[in-house]
C-alpha positions in Angstrom: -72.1 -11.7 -5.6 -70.1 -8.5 -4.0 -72.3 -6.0 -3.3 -71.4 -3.3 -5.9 -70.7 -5.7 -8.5 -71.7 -5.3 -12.0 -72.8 -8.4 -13.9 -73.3 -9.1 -18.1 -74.1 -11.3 -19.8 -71.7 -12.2 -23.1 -73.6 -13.2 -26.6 -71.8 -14.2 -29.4 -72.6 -13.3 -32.6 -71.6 -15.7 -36.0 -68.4 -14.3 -36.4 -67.8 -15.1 -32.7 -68.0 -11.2 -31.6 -69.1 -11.2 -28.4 -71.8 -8.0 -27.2 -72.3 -7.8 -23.5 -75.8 -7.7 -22.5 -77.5 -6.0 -19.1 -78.7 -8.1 -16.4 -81.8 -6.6 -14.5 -81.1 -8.7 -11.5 -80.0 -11.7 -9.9 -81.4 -14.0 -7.3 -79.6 -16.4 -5.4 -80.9 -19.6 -3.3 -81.1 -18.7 0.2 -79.1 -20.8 1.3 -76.1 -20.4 -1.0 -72.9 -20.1 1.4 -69.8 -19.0 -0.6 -66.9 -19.7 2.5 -68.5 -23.3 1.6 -68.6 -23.1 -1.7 -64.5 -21.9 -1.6 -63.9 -24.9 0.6 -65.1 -26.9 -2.6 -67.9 -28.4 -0.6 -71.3 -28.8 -1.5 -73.9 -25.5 -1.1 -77.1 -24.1 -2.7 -74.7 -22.5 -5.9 -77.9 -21.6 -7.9 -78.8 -18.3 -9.1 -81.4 -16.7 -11.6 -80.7 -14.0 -14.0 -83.2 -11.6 -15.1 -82.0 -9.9 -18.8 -84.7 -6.6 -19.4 -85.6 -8.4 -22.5 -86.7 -11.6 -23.7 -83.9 -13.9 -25.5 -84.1 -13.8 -29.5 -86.5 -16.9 -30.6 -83.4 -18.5 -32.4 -82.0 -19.0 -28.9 -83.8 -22.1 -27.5 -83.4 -22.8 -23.8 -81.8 -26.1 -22.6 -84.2 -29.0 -21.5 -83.4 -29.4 -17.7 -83.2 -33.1 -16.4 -87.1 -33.1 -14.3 -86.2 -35.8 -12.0 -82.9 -38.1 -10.8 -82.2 -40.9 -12.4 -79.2 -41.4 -9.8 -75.5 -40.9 -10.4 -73.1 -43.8 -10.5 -69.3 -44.2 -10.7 -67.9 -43.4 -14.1 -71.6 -41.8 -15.1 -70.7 -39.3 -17.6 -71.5 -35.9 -18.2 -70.9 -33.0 -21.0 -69.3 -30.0 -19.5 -69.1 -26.6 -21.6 -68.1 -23.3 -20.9 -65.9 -20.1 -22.2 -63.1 -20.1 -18.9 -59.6 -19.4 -19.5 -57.2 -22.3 -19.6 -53.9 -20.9 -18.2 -54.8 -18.9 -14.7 -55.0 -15.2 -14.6 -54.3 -15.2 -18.3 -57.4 -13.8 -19.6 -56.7 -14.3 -23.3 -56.7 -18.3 -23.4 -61.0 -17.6 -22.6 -63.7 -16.7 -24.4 -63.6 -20.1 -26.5 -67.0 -22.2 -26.2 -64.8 -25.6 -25.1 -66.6 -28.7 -24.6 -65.5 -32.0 -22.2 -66.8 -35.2 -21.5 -65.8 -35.9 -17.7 -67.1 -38.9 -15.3 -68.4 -38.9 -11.9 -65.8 -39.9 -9.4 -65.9 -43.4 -7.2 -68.1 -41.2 -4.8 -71.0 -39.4 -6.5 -73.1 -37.8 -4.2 -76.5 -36.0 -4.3 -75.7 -32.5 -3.1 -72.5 -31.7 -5.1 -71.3 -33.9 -7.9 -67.1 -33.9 -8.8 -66.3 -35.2 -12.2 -62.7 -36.1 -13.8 -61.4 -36.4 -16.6 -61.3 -40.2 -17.3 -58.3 -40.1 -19.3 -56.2 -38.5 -16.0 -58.3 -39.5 -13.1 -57.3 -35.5 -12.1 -54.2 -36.4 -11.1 -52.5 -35.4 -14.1 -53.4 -32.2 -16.6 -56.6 -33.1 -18.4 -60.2 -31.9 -19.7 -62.5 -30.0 -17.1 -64.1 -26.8 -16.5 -61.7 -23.5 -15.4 -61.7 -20.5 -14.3 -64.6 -18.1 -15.3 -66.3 -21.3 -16.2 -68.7 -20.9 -13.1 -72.4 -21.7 -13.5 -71.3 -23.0 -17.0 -74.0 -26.1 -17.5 -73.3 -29.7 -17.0 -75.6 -31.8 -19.6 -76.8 -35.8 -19.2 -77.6 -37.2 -21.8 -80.8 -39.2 -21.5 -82.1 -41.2 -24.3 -80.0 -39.9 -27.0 -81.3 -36.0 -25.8 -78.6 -33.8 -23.6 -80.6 -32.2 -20.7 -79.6 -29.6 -17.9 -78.4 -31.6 -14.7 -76.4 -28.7 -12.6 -73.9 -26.2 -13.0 -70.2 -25.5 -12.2 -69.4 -24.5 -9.2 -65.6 -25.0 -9.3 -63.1 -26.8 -10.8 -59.0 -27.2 -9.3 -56.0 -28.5 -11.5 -54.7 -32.1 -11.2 -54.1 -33.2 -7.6 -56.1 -30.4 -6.1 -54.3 -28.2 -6.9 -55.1 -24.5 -8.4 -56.1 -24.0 -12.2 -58.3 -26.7 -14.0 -58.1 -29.9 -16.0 -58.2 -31.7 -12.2 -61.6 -31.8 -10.2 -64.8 -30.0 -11.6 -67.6 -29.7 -8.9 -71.1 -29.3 -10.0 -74.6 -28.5 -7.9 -77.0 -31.0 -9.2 -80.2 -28.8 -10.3 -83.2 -31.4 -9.4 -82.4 -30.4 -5.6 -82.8 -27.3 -6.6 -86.3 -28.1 -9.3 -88.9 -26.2 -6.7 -87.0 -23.2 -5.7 -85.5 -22.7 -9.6 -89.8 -23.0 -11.1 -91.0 -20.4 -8.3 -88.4 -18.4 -8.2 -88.5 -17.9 -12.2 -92.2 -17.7 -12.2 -91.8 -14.6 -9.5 -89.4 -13.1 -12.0 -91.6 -13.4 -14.8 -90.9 -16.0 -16.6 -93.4 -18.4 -18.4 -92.3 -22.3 -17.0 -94.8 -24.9 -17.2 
């Protein structure tokens, strides 16, 4: 977050209008390092947003996975965000786009990178893009899909720049502790 920088928040209406909405602030984990984060390796990429106002009651928050049931090969995970499909071409965004992707042979605990299992991510294929940064990454457990992390970053097929190749997400039960305090010193009513 640049210092200077001036962050909404995008809601879309039915007809798919979108309204941009204030954000009172922003908190991010201490530890969060973005030259690591660019490097596409794993950091704290968690941060809270405080809107002035409560959300409308029709929007209902996400369940967020409370514990780690582990993450093996091939696991796989939903994927969803509004980023623009063709690089610094800012009209192929703002379409909500869903994709099932799986864990690669090496899932880890601190960053977890998903593929498209159609492509393996060395040819095009599904996965998160640009602008689809802290977009959420969902389990589903017993039939129910529930918050694991969020996108950190995503490249094209063989590492290289765009998306449809490698989507890297921060895992949010490392993060369970700091996310509950940090929201309850912001306000906000968690169990």
């Amino acid at each position: 977050m640049p210092p200077g920088a001036d962050y909404k928040i995008v809601e879309f209406d039915a007809a798919h209008r979108p309204t941009l909405k204030d954000v009172r602030s922003i908190t991010r984990h201490p530890q969060f390092n973005l030259q690591t984060m660019l490097a596409h390796r794993a950091t704290a990429d968690v941060a809270l947003i405080k809107l002035p106002a409560p959300l409308p009651q029709k929007m209902l928050p996400a369940g967020l996975l409370m514990s780690d049931p582990g993450i093996g090969s091939e696991d796989r995970f939903i994927v969803a965000g509004y980023g623009v499909t063709v690089r610094g071409d800012g009209r192929t965004g703002g379409t909500a786009r869903t994709a099932v992707l799986a864990a690669t042979g090496k899932p880890g605990n601190l960053q977890v990178r998903l593929i498209d299992p159609a492509t393996l991510g060395e040819r095009p294929g599904l996965g998160a893009c640009s602008g689809d940064s802290g977009a959420p990454a969902f389990r589903e457990i017993e039939g129910k899909p529930l918050l694991m992390g969020v996108v950190s970053w995503s490249t094209g097929p063989g590492g290289s720049d765009g998306c449809g190749g490698m989507t890297g997400v921060t895992p949010l039960t490392l993060y369970r502790t700091w996310i509950i305090n940090t929201a309850r010193q912001l306000g906000s009513a968690l169990p």
